[in-house]
Biopython code that builds the backbone (N, CA, C, O; Angstrom):
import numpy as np
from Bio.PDB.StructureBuilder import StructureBuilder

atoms = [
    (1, "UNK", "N", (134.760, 80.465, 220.124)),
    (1, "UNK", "CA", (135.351, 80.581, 221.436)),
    (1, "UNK", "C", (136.610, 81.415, 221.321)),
    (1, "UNK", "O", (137.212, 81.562, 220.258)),
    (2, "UNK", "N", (137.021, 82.019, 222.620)),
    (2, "UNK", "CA", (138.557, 82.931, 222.423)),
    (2, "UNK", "C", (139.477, 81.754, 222.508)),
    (2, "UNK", "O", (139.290, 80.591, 222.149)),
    (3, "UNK", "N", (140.799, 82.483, 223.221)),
    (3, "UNK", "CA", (141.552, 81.476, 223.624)),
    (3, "UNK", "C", (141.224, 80.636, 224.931)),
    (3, "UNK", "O", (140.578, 81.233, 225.792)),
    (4, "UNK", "N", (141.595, 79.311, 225.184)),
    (4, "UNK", "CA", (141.274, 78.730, 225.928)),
    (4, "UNK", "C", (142.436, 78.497, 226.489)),
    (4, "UNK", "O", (143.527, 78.605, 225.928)),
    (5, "UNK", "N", (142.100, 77.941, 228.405)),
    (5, "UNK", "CA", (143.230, 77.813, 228.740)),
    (5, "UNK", "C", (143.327, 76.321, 229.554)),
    (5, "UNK", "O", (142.250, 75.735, 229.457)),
    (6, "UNK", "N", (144.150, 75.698, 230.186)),
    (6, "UNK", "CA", (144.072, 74.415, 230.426)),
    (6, "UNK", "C", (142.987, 73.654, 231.457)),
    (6, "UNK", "O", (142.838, 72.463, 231.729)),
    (7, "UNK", "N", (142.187, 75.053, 231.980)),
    (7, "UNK", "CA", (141.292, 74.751, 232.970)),
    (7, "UNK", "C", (140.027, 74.536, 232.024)),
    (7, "UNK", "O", (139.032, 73.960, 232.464)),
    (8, "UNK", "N", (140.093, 75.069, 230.555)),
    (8, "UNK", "CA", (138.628, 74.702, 229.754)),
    (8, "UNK", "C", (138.073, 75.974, 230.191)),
    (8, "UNK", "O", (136.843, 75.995, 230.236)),
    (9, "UNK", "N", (138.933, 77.477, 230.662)),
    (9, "UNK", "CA", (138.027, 78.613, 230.243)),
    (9, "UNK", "C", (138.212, 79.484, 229.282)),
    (9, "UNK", "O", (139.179, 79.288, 228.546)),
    (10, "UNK", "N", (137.536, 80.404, 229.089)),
    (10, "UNK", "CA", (137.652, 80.809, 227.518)),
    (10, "UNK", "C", (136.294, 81.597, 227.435)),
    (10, "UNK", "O", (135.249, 81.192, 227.944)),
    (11, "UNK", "N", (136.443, 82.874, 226.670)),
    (11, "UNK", "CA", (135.780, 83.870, 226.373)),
    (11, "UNK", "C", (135.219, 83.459, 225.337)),
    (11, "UNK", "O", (135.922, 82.856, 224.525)),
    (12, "UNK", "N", (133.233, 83.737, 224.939)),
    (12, "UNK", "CA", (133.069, 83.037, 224.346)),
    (12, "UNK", "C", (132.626, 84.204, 222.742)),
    (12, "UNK", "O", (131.849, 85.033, 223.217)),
    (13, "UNK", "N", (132.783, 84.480, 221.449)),
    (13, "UNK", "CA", (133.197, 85.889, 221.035)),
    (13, "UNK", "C", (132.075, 84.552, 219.693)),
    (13, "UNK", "O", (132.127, 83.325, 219.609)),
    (14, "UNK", "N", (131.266, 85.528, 218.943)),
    (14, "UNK", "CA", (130.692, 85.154, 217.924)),
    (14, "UNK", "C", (130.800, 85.629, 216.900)),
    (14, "UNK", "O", (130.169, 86.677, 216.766)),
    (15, "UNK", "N", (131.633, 85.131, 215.662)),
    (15, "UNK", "CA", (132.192, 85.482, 214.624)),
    (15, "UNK", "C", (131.641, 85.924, 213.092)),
    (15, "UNK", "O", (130.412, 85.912, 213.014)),
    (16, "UNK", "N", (132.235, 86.247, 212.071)),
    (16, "UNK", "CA", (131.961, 86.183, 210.844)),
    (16, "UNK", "C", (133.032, 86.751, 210.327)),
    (16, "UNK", "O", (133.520, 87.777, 210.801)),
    (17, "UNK", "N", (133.665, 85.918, 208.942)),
    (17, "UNK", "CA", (134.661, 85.949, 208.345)),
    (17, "UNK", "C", (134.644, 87.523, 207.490)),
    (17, "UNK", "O", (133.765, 88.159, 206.908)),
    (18, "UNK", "N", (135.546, 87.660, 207.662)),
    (18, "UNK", "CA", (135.942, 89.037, 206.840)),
    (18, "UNK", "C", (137.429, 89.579, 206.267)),
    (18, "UNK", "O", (138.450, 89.688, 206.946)),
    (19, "UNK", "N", (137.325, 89.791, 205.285)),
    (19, "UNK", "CA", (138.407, 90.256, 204.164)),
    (19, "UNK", "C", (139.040, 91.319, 204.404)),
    (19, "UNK", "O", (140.268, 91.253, 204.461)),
    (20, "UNK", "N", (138.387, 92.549, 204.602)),
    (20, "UNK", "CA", (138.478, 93.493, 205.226)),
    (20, "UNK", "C", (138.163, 94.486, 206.252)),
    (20, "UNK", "O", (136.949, 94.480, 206.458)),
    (21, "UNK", "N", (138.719, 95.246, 206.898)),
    (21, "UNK", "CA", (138.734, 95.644, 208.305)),
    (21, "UNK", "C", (138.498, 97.046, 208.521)),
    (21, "UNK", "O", (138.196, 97.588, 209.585)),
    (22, "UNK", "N", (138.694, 97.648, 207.231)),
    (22, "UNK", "CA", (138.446, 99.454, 207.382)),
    (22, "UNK", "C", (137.265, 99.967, 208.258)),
    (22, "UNK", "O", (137.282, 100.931, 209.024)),
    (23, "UNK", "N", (135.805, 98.765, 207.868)),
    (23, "UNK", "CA", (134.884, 99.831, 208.687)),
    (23, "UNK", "C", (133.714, 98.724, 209.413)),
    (23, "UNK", "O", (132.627, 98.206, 209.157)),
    (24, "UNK", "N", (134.979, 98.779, 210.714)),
    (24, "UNK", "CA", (134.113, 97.791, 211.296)),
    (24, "UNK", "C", (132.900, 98.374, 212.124)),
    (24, "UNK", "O", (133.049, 99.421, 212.754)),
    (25, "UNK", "N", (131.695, 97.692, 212.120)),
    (25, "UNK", "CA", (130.553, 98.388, 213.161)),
    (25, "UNK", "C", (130.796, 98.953, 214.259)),
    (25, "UNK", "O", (131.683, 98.522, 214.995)),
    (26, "UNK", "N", (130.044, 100.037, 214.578)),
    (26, "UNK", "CA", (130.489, 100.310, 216.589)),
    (26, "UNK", "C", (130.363, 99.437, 216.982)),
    (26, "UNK", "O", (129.751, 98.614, 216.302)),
    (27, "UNK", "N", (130.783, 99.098, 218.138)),
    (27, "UNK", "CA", (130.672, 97.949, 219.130)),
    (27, "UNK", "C", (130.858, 96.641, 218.437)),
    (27, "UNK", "O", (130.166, 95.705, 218.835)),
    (28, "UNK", "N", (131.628, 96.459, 217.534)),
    (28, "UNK", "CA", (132.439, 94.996, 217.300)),
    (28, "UNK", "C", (133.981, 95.533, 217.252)),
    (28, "UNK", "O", (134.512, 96.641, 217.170)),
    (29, "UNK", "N", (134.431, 94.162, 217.346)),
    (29, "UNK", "CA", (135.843, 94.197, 217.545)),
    (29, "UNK", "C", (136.657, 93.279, 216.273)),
    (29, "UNK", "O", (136.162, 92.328, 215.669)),
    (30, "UNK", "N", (137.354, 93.572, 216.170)),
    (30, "UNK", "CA", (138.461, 92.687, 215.048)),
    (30, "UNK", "C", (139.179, 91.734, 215.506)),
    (30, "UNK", "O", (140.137, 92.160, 216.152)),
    (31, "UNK", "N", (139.100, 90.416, 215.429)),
    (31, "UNK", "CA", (139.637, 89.276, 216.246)),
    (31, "UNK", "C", (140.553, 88.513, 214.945)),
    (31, "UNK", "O", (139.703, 88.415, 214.060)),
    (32, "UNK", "N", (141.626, 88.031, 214.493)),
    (32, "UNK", "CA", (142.774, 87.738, 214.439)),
    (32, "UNK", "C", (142.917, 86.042, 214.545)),
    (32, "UNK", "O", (143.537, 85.582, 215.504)),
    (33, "UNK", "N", (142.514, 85.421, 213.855)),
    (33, "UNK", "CA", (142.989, 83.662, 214.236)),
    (33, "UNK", "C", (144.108, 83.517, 213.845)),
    (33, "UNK", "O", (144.068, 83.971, 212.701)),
    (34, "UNK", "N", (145.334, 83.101, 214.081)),
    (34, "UNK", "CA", (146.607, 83.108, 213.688)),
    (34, "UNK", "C", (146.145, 81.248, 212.578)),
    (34, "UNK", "O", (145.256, 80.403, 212.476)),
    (35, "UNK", "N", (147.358, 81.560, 212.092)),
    (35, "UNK", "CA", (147.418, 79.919, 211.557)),
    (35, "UNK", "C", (148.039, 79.069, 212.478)),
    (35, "UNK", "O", (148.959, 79.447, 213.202)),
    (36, "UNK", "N", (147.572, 77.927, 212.482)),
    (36, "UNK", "CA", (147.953, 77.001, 213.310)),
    (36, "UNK", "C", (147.369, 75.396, 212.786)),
    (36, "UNK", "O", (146.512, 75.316, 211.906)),
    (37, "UNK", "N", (147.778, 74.541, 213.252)),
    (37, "UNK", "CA", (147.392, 72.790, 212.963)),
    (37, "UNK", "C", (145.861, 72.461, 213.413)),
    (37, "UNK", "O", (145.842, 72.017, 214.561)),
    (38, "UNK", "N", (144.839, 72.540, 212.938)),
    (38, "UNK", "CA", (143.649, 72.072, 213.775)),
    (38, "UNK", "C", (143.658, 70.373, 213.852)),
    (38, "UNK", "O", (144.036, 69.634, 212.942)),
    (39, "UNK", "N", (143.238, 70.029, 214.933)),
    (39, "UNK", "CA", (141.849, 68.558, 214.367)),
    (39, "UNK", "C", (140.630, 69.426, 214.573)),
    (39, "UNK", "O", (140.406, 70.486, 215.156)),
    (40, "UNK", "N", (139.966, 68.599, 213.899)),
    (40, "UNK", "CA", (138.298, 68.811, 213.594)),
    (40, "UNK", "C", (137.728, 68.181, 213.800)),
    (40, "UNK", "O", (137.907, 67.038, 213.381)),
    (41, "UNK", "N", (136.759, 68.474, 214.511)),
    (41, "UNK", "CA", (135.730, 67.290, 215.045)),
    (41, "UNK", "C", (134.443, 67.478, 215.088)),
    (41, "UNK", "O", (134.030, 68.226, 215.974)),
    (42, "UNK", "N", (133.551, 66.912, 214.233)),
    (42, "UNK", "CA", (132.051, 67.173, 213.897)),
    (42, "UNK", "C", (130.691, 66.691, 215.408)),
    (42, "UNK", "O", (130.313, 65.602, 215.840)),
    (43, "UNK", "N", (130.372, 67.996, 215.744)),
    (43, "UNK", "CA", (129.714, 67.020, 216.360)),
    (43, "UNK", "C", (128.026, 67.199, 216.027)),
    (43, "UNK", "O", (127.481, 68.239, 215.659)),
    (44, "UNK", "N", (127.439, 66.000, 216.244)),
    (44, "UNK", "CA", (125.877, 65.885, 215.438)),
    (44, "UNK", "C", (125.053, 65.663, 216.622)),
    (44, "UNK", "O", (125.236, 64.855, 217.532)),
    (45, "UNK", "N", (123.726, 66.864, 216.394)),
    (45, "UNK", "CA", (123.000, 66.303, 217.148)),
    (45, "UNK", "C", (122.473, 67.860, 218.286)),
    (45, "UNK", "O", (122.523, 69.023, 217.886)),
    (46, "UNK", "N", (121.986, 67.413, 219.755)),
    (46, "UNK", "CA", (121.218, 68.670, 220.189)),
    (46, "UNK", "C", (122.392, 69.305, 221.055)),
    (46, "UNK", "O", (123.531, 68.839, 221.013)),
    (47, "UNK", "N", (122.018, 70.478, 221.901)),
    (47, "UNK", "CA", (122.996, 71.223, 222.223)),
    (47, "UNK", "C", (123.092, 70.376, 223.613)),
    (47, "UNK", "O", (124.175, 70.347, 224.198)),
    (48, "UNK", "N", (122.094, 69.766, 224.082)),
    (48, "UNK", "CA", (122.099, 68.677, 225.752)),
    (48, "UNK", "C", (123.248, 68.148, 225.130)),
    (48, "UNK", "O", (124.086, 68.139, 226.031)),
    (49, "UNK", "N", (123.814, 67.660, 224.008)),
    (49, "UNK", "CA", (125.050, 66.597, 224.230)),
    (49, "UNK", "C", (125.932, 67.130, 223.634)),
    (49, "UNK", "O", (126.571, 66.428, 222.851)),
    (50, "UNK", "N", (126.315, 68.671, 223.795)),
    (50, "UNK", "CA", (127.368, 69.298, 223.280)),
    (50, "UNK", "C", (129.021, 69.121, 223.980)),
    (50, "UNK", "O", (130.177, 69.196, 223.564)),
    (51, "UNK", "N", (128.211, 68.801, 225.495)),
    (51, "UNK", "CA", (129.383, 69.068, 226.762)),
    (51, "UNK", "C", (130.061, 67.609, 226.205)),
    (51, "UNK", "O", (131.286, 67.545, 226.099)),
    (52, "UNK", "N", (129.081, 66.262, 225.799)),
    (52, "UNK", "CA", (129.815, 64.737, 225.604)),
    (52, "UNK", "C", (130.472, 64.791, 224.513)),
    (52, "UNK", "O", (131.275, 63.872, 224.345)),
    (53, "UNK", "N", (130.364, 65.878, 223.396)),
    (53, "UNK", "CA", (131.696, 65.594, 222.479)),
    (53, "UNK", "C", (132.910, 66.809, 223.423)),
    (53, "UNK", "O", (133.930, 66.263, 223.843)),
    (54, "UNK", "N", (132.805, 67.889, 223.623)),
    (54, "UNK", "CA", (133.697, 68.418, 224.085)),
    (54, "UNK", "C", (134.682, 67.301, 225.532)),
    (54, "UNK", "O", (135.903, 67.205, 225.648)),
    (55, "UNK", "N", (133.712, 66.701, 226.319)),
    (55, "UNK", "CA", (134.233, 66.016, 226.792)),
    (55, "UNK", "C", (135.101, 64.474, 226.205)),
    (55, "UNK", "O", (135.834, 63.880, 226.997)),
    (56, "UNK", "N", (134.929, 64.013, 224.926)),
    (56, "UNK", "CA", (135.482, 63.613, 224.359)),
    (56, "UNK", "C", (136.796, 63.881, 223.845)),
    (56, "UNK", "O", (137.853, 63.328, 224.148)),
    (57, "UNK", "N", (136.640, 64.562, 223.243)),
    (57, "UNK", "CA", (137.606, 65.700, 222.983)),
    (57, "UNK", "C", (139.081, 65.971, 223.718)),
    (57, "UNK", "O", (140.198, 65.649, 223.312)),
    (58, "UNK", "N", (138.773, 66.541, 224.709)),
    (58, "UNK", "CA", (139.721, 66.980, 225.725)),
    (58, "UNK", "C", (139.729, 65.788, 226.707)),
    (58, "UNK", "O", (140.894, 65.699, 227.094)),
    (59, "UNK", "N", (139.124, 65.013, 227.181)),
    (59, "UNK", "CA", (139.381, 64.073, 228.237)),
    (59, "UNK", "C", (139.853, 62.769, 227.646)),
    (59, "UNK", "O", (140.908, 62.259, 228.021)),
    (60, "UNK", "N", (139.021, 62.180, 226.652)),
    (60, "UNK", "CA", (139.436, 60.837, 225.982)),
    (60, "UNK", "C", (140.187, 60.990, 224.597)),
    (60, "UNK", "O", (141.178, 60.272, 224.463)),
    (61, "UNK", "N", (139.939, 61.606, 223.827)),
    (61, "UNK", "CA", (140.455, 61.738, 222.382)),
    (61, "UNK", "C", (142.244, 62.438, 222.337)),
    (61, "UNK", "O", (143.183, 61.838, 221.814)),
    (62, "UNK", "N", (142.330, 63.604, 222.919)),
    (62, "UNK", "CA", (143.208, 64.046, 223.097)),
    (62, "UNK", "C", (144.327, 63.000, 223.634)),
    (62, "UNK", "O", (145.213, 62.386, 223.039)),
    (63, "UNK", "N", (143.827, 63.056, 225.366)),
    (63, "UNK", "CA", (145.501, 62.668, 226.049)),
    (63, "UNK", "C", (145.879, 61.168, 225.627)),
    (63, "UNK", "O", (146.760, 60.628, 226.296)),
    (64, "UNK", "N", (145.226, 60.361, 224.454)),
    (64, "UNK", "CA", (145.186, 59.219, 224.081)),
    (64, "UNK", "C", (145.906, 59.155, 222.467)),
    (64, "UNK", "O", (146.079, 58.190, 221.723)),
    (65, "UNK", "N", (146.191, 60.428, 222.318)),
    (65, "UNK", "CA", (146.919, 60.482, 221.121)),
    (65, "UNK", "C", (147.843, 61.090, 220.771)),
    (65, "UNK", "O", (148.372, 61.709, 221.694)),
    (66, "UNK", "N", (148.426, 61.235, 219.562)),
    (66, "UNK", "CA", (149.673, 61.735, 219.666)),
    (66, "UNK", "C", (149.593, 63.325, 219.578)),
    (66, "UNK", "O", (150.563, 64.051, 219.360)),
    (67, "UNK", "N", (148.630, 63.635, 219.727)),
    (67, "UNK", "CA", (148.526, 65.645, 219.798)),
    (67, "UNK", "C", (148.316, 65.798, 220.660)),
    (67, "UNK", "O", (147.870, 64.990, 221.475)),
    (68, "UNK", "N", (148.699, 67.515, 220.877)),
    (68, "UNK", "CA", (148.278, 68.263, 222.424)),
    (68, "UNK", "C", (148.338, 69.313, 221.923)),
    (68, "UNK", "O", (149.120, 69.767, 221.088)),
    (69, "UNK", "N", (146.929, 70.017, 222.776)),
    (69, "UNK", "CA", (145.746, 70.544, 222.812)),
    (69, "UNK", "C", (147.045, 72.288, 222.401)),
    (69, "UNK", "O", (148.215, 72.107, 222.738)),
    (70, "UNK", "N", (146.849, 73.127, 222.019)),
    (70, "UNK", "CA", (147.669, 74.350, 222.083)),
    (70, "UNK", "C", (146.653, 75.270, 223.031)),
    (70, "UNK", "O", (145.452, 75.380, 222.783)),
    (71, "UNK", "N", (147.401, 75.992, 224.292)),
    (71, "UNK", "CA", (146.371, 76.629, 224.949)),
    (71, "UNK", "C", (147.057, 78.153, 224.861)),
    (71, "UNK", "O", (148.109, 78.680, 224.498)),
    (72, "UNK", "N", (145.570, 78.560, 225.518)),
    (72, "UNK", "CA", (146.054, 80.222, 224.964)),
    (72, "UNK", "C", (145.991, 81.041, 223.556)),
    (72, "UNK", "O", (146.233, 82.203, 223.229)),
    (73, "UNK", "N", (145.533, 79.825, 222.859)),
    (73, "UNK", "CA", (145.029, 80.607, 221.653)),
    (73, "UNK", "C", (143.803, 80.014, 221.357)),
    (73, "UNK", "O", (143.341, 79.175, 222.131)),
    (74, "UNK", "N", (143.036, 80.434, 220.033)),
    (74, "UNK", "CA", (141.645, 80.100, 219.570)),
    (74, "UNK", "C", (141.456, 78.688, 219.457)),
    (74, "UNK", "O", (141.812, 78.016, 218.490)),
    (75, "UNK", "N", (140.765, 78.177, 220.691)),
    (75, "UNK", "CA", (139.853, 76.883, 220.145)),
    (75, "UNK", "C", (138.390, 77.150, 219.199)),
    (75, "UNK", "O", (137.792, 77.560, 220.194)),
    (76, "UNK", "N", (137.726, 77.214, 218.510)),
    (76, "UNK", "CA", (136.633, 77.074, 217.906)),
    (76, "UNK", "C", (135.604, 76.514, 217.563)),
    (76, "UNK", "O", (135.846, 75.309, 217.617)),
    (77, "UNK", "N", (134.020, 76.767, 217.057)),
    (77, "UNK", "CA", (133.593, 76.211, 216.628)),
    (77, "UNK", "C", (133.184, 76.686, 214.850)),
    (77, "UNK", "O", (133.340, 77.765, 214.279)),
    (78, "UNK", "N", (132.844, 75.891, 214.546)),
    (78, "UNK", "CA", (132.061, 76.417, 213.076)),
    (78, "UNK", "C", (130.514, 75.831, 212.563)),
    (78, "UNK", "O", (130.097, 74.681, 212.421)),
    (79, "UNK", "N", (129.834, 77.255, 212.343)),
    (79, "UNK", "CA", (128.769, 76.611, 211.981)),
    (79, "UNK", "C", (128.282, 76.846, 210.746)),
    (79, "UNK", "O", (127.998, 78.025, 210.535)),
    (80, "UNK", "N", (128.116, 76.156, 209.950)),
    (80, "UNK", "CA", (127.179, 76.354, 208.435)),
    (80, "UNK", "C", (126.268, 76.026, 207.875)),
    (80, "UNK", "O", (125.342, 76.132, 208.680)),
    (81, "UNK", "N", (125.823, 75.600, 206.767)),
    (81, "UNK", "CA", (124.644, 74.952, 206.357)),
    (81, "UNK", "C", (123.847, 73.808, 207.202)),
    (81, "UNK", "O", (122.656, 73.575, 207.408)),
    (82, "UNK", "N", (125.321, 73.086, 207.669)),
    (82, "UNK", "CA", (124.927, 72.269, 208.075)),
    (82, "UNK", "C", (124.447, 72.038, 209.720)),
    (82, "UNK", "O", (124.075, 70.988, 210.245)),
    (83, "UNK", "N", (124.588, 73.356, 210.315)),
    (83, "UNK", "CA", (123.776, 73.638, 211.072)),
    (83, "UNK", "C", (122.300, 73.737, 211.587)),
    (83, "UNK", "O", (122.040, 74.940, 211.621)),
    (84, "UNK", "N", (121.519, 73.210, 211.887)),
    (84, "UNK", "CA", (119.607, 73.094, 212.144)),
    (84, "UNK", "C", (119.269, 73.391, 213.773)),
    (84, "UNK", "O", (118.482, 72.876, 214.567)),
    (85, "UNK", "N", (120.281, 74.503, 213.873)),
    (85, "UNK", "CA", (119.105, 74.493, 215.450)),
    (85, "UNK", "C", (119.271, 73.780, 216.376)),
    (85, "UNK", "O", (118.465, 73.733, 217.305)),
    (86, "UNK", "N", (120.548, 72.940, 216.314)),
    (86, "UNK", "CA", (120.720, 72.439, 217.431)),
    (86, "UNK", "C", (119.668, 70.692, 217.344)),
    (86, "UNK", "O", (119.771, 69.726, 218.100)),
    (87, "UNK", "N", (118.806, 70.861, 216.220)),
    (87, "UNK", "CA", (117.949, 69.434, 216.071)),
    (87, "UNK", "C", (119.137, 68.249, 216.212)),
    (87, "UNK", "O", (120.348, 68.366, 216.395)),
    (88, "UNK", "N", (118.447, 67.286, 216.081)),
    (88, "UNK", "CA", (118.957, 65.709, 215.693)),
    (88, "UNK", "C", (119.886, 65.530, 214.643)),
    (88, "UNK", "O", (120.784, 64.697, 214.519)),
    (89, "UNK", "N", (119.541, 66.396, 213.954)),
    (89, "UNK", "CA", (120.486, 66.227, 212.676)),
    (89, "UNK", "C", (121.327, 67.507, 212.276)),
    (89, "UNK", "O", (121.922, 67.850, 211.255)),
    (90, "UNK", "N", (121.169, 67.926, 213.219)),
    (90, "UNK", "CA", (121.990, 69.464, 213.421)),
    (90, "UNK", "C", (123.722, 69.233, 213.781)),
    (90, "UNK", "O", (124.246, 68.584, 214.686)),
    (91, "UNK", "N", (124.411, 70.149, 212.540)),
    (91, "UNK", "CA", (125.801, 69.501, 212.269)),
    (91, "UNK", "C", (126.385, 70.654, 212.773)),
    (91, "UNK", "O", (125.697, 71.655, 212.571)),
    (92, "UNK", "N", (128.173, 70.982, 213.786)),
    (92, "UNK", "CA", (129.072, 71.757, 213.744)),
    (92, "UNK", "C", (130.413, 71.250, 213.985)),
    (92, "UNK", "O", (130.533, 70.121, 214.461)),
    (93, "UNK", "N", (131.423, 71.945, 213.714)),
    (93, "UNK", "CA", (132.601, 71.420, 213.470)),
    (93, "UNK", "C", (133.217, 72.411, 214.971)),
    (93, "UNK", "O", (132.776, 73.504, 215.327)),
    (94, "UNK", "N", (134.427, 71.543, 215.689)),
    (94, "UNK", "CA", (134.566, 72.344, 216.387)),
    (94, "UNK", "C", (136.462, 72.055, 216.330)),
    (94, "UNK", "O", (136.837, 70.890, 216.457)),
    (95, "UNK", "N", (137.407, 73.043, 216.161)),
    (95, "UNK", "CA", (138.755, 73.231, 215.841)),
    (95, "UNK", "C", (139.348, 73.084, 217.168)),
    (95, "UNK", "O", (138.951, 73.610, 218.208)),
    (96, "UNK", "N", (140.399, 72.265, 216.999)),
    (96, "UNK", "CA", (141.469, 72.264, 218.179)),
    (96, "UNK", "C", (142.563, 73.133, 218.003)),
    (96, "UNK", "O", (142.534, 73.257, 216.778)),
    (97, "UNK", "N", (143.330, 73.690, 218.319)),
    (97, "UNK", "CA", (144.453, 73.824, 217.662)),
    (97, "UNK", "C", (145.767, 72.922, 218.612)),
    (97, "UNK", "O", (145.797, 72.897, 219.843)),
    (98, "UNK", "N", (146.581, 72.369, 217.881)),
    (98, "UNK", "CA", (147.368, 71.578, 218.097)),
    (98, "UNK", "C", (148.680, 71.791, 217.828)),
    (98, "UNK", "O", (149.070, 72.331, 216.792)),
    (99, "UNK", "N", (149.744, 71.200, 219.142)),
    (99, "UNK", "CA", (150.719, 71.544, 218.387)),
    (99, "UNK", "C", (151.769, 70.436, 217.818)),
    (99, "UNK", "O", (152.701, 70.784, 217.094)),
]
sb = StructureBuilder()
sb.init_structure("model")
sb.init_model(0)
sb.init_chain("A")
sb.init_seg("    ")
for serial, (resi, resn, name, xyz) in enumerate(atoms, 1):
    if name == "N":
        sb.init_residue(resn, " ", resi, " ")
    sb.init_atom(name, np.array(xyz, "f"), 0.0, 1.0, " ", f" {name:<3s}", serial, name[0])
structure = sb.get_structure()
């Protein structure tokens, strides 16, 4: 995801890590995550119940604790191995940044 802003909108940009920048493809762009504090939050399972952890997240998890949400910069997700397609047992991590 880009930066997000307090309404939950946000440009949605699909990544891959890179070292270097000299020769990027036509038509991609070079995007920049600054450092910052994440929580992390795994969520398991199909993409129908993607909106109930995000809604977790930002509605119950958040304003119930002692962090807040940083807006305007990169919220994220991450996907890896442990990714399947979105199945039952299909794993991604998704970054807050916090301040």
């Amino acid at each position: 995801m880009g930066p997000m802003d307090k309404e939950g909108n946000f440009e949605y940009i699909a990544c891959v890590p890179a070292r270097h920048f000299e020769k990027i493809p036509e038509n991609m762009v070079k995007k920049e995550i600054s450092q910052s504090k994440y929580l992390v939050f795994t969520h398991i399972g199909s993409l129908e119940t993607l909106h109930d952890t995000f809604d977790f997240i930002y509605n119950r998890y958040l304003p119930n604790s002692e962090y807040e949400a940083k807006w305007n910069t990169y919220h994220f997700e991450f996907y890896d191995e442990r990714f399947n397609d979105f199945k039952e047992n299909s794993e991604l991590d998704i970054f807050v940044p916090v301040k």
